[in-house]
C-alpha positions as CSV (number, residue, x, y, z in Angstrom):
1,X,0.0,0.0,0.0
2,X,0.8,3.4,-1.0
3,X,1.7,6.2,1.4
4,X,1.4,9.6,-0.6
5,X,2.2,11.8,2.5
6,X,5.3,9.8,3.7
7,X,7.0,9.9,-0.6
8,X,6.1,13.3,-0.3
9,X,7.7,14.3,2.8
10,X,10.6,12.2,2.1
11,X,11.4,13.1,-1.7
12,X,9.4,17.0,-1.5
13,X,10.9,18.2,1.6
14,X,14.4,16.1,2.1
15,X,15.7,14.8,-1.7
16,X,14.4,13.4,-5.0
17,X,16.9,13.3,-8.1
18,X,14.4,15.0,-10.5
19,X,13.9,18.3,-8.2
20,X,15.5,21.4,-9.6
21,X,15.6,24.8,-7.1
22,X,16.3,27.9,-8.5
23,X,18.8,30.9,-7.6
24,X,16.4,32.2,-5.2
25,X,14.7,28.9,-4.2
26,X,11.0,30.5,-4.2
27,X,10.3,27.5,-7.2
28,X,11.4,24.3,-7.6
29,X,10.8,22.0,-11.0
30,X,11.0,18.4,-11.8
31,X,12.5,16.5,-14.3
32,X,10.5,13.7,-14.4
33,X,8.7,13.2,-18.1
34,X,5.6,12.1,-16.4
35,X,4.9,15.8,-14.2
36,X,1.6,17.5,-15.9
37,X,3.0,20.8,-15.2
38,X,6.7,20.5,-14.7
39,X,6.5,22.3,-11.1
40,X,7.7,20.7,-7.9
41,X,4.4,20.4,-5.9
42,X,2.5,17.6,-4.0
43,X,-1.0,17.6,-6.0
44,X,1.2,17.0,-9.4
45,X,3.7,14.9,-8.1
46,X,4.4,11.3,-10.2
47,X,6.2,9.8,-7.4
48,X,3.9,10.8,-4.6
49,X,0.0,10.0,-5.6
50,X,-1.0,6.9,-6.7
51,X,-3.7,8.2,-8.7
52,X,-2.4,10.1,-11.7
53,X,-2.6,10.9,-15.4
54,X,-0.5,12.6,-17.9
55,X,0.1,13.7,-21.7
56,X,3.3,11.9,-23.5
57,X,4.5,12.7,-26.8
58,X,5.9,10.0,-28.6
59,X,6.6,10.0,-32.3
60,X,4.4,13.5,-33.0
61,X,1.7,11.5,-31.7
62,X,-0.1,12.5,-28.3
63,X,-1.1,9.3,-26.0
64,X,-2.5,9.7,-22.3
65,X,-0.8,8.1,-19.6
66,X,-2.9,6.8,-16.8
67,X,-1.4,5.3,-13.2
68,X,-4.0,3.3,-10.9
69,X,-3.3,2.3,-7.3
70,X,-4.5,-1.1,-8.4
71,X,-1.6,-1.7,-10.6
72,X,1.2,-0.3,-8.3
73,X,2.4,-3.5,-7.4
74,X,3.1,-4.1,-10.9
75,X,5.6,-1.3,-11.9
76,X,6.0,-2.6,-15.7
77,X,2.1,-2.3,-15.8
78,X,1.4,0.7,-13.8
79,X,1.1,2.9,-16.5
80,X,-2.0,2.4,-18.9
81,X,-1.4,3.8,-22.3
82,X,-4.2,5.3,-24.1
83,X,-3.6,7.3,-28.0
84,X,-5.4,10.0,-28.4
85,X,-7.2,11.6,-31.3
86,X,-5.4,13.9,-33.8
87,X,-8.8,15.8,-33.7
88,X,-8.3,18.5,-30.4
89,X,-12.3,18.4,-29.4
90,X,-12.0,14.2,-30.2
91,X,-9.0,13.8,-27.8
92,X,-10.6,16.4,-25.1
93,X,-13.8,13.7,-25.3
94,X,-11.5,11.0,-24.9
95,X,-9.8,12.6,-21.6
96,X,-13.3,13.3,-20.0
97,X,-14.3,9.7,-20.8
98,X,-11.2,8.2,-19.0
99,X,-11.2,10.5,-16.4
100,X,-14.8,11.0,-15.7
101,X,-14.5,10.4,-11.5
102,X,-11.1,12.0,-11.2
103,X,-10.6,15.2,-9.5
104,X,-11.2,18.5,-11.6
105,X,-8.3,20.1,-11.2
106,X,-6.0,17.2,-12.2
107,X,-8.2,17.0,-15.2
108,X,-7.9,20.3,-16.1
109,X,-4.4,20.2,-16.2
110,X,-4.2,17.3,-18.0
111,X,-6.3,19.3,-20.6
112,X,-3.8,22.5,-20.4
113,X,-0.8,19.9,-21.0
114,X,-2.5,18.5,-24.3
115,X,-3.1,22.4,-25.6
116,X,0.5,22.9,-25.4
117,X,1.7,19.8,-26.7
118,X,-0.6,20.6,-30.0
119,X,0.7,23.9,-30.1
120,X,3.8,22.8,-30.1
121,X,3.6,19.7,-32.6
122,X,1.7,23.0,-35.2
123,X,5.1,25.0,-34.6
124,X,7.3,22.1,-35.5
125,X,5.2,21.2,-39.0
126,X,5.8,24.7,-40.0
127,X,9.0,24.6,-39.4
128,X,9.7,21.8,-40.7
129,X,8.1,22.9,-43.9
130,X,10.0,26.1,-44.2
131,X,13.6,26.0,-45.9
132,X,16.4,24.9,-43.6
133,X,19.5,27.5,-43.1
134,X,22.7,25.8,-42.1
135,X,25.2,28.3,-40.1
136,X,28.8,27.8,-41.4
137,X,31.9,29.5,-40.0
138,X,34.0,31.3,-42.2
139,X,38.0,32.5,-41.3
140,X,38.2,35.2,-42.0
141,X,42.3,35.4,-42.5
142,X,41.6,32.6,-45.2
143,X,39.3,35.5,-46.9
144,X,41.1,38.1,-46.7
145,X,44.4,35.9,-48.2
146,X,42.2,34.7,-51.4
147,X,41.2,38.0,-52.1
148,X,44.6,39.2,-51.8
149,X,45.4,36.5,-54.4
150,X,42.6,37.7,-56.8
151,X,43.5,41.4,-56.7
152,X,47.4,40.4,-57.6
153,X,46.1,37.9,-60.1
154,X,44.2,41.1,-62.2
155,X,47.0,43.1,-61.7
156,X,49.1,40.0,-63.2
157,X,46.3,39.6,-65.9
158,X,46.7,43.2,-67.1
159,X,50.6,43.3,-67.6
160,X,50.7,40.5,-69.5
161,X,47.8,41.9,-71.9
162,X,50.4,45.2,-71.7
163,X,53.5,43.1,-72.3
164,X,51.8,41.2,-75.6
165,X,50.5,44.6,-76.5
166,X,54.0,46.6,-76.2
167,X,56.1,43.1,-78.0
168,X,53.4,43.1,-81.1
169,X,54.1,47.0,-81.9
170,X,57.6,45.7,-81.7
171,X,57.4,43.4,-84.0
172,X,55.4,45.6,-86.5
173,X,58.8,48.0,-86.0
174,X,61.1,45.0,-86.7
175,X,62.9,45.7,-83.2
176,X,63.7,42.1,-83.0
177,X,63.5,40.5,-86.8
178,X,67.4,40.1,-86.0
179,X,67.0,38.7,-82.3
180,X,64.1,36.1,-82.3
181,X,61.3,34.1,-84.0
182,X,58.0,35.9,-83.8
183,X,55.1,34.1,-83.3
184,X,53.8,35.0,-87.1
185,X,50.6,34.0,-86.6
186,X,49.8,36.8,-83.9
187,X,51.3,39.3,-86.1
188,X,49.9,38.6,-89.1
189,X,46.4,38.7,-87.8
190,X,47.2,42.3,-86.3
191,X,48.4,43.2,-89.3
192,X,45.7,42.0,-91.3
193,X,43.1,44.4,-88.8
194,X,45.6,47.3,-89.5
195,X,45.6,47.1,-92.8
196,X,41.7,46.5,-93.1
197,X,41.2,49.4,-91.4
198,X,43.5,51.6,-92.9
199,X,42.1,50.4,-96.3
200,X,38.3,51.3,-95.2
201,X,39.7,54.5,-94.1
202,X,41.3,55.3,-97.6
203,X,38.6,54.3,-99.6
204,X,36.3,56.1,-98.1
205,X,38.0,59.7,-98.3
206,X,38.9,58.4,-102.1
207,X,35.1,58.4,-102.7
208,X,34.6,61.4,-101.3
209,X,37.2,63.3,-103.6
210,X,36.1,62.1,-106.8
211,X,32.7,62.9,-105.9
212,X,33.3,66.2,-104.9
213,X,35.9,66.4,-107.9
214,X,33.3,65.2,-110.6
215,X,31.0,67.7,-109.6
216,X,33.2,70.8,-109.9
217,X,34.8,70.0,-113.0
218,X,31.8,68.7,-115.4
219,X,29.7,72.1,-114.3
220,X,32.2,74.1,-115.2
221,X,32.7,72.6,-118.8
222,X,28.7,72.5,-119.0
223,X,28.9,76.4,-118.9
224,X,31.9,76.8,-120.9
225,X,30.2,74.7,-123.8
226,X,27.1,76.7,-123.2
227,X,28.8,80.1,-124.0
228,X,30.7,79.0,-127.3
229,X,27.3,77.7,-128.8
230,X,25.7,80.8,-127.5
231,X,28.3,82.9,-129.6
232,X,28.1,81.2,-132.4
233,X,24.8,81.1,-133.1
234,X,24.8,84.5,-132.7
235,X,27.4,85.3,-135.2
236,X,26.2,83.6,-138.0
237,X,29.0,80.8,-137.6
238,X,27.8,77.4,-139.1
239,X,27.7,74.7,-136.5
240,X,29.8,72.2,-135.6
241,X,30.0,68.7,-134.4
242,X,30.6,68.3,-130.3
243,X,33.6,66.0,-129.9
244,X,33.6,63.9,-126.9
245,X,36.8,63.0,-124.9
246,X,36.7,60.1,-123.1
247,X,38.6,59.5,-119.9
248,X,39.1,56.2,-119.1
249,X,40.8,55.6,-114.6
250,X,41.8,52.8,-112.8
251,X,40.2,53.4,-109.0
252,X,41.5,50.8,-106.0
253,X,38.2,50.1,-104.3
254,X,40.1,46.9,-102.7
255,X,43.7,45.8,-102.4
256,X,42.7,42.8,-105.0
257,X,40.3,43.9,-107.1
258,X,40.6,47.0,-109.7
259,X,37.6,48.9,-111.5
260,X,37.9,50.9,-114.5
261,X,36.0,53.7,-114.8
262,X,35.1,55.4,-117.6
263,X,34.2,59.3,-118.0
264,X,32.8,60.4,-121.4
265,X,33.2,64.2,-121.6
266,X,32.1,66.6,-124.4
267,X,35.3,68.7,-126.1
């Protein structure tokens, strides 16, 4: 037989493993898995009243624990094990049913314990669902050394482009026809961009000279044939044949390709 007063006075006043006093020792908790609230008292004591009932989560599933005095004798079986209903007004049914000639306020606190517990399985869902963030340390004189290394490799990266740049117009100059092999590949190609360019450059000016100089020179002659035939008509003179003068010129459009072209001119 059970003495609740004796356990309590020897484990609540004296020692018990799971009792936990704070700075100020005005509360005390407990340990134990099976406490209801988690408080060091006599009415919600595990140890210390036979008659006694409690929420477990196991599993994210909520069961209630029931103790009898009937069963103390049997400590594997003291505990009866009862899962409750993922529904919160279904498990609340099932509490009342179990515990319908138990004392109110143990019930009620059994009822507190399973609000929190589904409270607290709803937080860990939504955590669970939400994307996880893994914390890694980073040293920082391992940082600060690679990007040492990157700004020295630019800087490395642009004197070379400098070097190629400042050997090729070498080259071009025939500095070092005498010295070394050039890579003629390399300056070929730029020499085949300078001399496309230079080329583009020329024939476009060349255009714009014989356009200009076309112009100019066949309105002048225009007028100056004009005026004779003007003259002579009015004199009386008899009329003459126009002779033509043709003017045949090579113009470089490309360096490979020529076109003649021909300019038929009145005389």
């Amino acid at each position: 037989m059970n003495h609740d007063e004796v356990t309590w006075n020897v484990m609540g006043q004296v020692f018990c493993s799971f009792k936990v006093k704070t700075h100020d020792d005005k509360v005390r908790f407990c340990r134990n898995p099976y406490n209801v609230t988690g408080l060091c008292q006599k009415g919600v004591c595990p140890l210390a009243n036979s008659q006694y009932a409690t929420i477990i989560e196991h599993e994210d599933e909520l069961y209630l624990y029931v103790k009898t005095a009937e069963r103390a004798h049997l400590p594997r079986r003291m505990w009866e094990k009862i899962k409750l209903s993922t529904s919160f007004p279904e498990a609340l049914e099932q509490i009342d049913e179990n515990l319908q000639w138990w004392d109110k306020k143990l019930v009620n606190k059994v009822k507190a314990r399973l609000l929190r517990l589904k409270q607290y399985l709803m937080r860990k869902r939504k955590m669970l669902m939400e994307p996880e963030v893994k914390y890694v340390s980073v040293n920082k004189r391992q940082e600060h050394k690679l990007l040492r290394r990157e700004v020295k490799a630019e800087a490395a990266a642009r004197i070379e482009l400098e070097i190629e740049k400042e050997l090729l117009d070498r080259l071009k100059k025939g500095v070092y026809d005498s010295v070394i092999n050039a890579n003629k590949d390399a300056f070929e190609r730029m020499l085949d961009e300078e001399e496309d360019t230079t080329e583009l450059d020329a024939l476009a000016d060349l255009e714009d000279e014989e356009d200009d100089l076309d112009e100019f020179t066949m309105d002048e002659e225009d007028d100056e044939e004009e005026d004779d035939y003007d003259e002579e008509e009015e004199l009386g003179a008899p009329k003459r044949k126009k002779s033509r003068l043709v003017i045949e010129r090579e113009v470089e459009y490309d360096s490979k390709a020529k076109k003649t072209q021909r300019d038929e001119l009145d005389w």
